[in-house]
C-alpha positions as CSV (number, residue, x, y, z in Angstrom):
1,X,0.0,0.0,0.0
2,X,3.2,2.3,0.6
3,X,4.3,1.8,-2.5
4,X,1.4,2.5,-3.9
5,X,0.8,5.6,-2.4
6,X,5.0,6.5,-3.1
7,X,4.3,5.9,-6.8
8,X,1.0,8.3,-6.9
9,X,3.0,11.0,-5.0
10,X,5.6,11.0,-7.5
11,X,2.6,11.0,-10.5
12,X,1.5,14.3,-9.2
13,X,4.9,15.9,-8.3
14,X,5.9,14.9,-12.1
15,X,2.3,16.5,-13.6
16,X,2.9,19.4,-11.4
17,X,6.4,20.1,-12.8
18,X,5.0,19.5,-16.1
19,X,2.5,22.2,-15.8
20,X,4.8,24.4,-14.1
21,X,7.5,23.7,-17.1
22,X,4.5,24.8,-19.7
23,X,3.7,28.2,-18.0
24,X,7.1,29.4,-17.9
25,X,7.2,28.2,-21.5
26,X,4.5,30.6,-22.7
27,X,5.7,33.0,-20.2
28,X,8.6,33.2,-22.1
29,X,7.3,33.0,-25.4
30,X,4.9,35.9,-24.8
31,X,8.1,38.0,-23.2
32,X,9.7,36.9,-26.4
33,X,7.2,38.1,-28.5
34,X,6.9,41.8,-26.8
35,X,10.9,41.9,-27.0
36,X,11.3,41.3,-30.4
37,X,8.1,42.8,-31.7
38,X,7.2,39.7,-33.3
39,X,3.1,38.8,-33.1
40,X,0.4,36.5,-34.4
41,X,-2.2,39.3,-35.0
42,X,-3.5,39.1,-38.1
43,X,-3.1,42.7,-40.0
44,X,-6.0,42.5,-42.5
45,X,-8.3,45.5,-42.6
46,X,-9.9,44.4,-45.7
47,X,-9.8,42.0,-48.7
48,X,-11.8,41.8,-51.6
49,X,-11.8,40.4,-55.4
50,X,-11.8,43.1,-57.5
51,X,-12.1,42.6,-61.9
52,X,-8.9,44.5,-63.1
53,X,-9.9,43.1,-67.1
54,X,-12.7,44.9,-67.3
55,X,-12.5,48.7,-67.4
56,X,-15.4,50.4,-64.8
57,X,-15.3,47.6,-62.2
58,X,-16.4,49.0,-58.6
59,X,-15.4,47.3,-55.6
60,X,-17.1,49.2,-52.2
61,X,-16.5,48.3,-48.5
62,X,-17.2,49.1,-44.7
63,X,-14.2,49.5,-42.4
64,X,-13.6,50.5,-39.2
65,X,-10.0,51.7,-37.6
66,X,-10.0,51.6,-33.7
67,X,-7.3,53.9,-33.3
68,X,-4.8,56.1,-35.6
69,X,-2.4,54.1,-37.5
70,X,-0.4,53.3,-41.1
71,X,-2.2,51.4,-43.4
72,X,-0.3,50.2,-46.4
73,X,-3.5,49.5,-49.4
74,X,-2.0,46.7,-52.3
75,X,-2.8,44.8,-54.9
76,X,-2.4,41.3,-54.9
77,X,-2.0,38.8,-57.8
78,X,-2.4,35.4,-57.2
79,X,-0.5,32.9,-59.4
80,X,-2.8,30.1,-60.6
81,X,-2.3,26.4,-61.6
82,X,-0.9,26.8,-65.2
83,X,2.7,26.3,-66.4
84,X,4.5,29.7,-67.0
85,X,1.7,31.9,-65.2
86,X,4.0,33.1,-63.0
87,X,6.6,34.3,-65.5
88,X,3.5,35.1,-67.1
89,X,2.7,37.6,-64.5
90,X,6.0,38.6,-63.8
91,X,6.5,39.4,-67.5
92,X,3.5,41.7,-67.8
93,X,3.7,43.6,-64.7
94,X,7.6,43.3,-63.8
95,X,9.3,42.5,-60.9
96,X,11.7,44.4,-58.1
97,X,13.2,47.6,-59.7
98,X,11.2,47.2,-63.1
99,X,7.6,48.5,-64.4
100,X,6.2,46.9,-67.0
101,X,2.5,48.4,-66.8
102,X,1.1,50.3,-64.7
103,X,-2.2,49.5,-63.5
104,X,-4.4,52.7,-62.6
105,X,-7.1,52.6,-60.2
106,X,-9.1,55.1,-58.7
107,X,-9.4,55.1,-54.7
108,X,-12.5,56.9,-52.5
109,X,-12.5,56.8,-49.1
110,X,-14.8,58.1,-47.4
111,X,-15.3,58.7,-43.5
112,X,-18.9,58.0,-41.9
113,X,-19.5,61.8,-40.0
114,X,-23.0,60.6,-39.1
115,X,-26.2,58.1,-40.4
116,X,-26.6,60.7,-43.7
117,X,-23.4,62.1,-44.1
118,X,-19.9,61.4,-45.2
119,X,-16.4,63.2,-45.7
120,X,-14.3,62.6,-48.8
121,X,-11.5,61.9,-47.0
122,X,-8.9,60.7,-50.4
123,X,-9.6,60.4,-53.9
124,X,-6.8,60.0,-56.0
125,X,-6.2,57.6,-59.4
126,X,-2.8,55.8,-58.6
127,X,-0.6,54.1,-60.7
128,X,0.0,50.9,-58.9
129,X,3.4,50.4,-60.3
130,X,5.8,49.8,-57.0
131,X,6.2,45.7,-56.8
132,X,5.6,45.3,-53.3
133,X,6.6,42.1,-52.7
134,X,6.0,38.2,-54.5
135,X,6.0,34.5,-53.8
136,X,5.2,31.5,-55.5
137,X,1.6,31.6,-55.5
138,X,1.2,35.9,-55.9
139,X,2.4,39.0,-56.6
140,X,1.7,42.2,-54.8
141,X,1.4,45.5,-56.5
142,X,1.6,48.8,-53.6
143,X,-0.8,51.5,-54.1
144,X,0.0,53.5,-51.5
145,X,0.7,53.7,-47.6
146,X,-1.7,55.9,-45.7
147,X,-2.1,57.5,-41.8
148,X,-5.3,57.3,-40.6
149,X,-7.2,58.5,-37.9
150,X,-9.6,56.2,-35.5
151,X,-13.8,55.8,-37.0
152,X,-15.7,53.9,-40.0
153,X,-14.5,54.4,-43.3
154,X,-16.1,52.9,-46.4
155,X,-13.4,52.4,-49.7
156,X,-14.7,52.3,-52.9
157,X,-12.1,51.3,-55.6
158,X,-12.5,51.7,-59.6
159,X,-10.7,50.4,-62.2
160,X,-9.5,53.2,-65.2
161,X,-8.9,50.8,-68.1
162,X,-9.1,46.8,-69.0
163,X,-6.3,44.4,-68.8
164,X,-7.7,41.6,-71.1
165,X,-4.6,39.7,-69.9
166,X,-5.8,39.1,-66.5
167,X,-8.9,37.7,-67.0
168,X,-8.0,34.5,-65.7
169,X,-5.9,35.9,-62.7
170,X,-7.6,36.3,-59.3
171,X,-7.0,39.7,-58.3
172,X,-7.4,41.2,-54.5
173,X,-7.2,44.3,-53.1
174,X,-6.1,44.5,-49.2
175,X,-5.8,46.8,-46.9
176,X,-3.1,45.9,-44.1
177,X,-2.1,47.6,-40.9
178,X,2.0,48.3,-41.9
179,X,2.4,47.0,-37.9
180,X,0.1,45.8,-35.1
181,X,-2.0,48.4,-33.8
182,X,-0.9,48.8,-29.9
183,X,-4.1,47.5,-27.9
């Protein structure tokens, strides 16, 4: 019956070290993470499909921005399952240093005042020419990085012209938070 009791002693002395062992772990993890300003959080704002072939296309959305930060608004490209579409992609809008073409879209953004009113707060046609950054599955095209103050915001986004050559490319625009906000 000793032993018995010995061995169950021991159990919970090893479970409780355990436990303790996986605290300080996260402990240190989360120190870690506020040291080195590394995070999980998820800096999406918005993203949304938006038709670049087709001249006129309108993309609209809600937002909201809890506090004032740097947004950074792209385009991204995404690479699909055919051989070549990358260099395909590549080719037609260029990579790092290069321009091929430049992809003008028009940008609103306007910021809810109250139920029936609004304030234009940016409207501007860009360029989109700046290669922000690629993988293997997409390409991302900057528009532009913005500062923005704290309320709701709806974006309305318009393509200028067509680009018949991406009618089978999936196209996104995002809107990213350039670093965590500080909660």
């Amino acid at each position: 019956m000793a032993t018995l009791t010995v061995k169950a002693v021991r159990q919970y002395f090893y479970r409780a070290l355990q436990r303790a062992a996986h605290k300080r772990t996260f402990m240190l993890s989360g120190l870690l993470m506020c040291l080195t300003g590394c995070t999980f959080f998820d800096n999406t704002i918005i993203k949304m499909p938006i038709a670049l072939h087709q001249a006129g296309s309108v993309a609209e959305a809600d937002f909201e921005i809890a506090q004032d930060d740097r947004v950074t608004l792209q385009l991204r490209f995404f690479v699909n399952d055919q051989p070549d579409d990358r260099k395909r992609l590549l080719a037609f809008l260029g990579g790092f240093g290069e321009t091929k073409t430049s992809i003008p879209i028009k940008v609103r953004i306007t910021k809810h005042i109250s139920p029936k009113e609004d304030l234009a707060i940016l409207e501007k046609t860009y360029p989109a020419t700046k290669l922000a950054g690629y993988g293997a599955k997409e390409l991302n095209r900057l528009i532009d990085d913005l500062t923005i103050k704290s309320g709701k915001y709806r974006i309305r986004l318009e393509t200028i012209e067509e680009f018949p050559e991406l009618s089978n490319t999936k196209v996104e625009f995002g809107m990213y938070y350039i670093r965590p906000p500080i909660m």
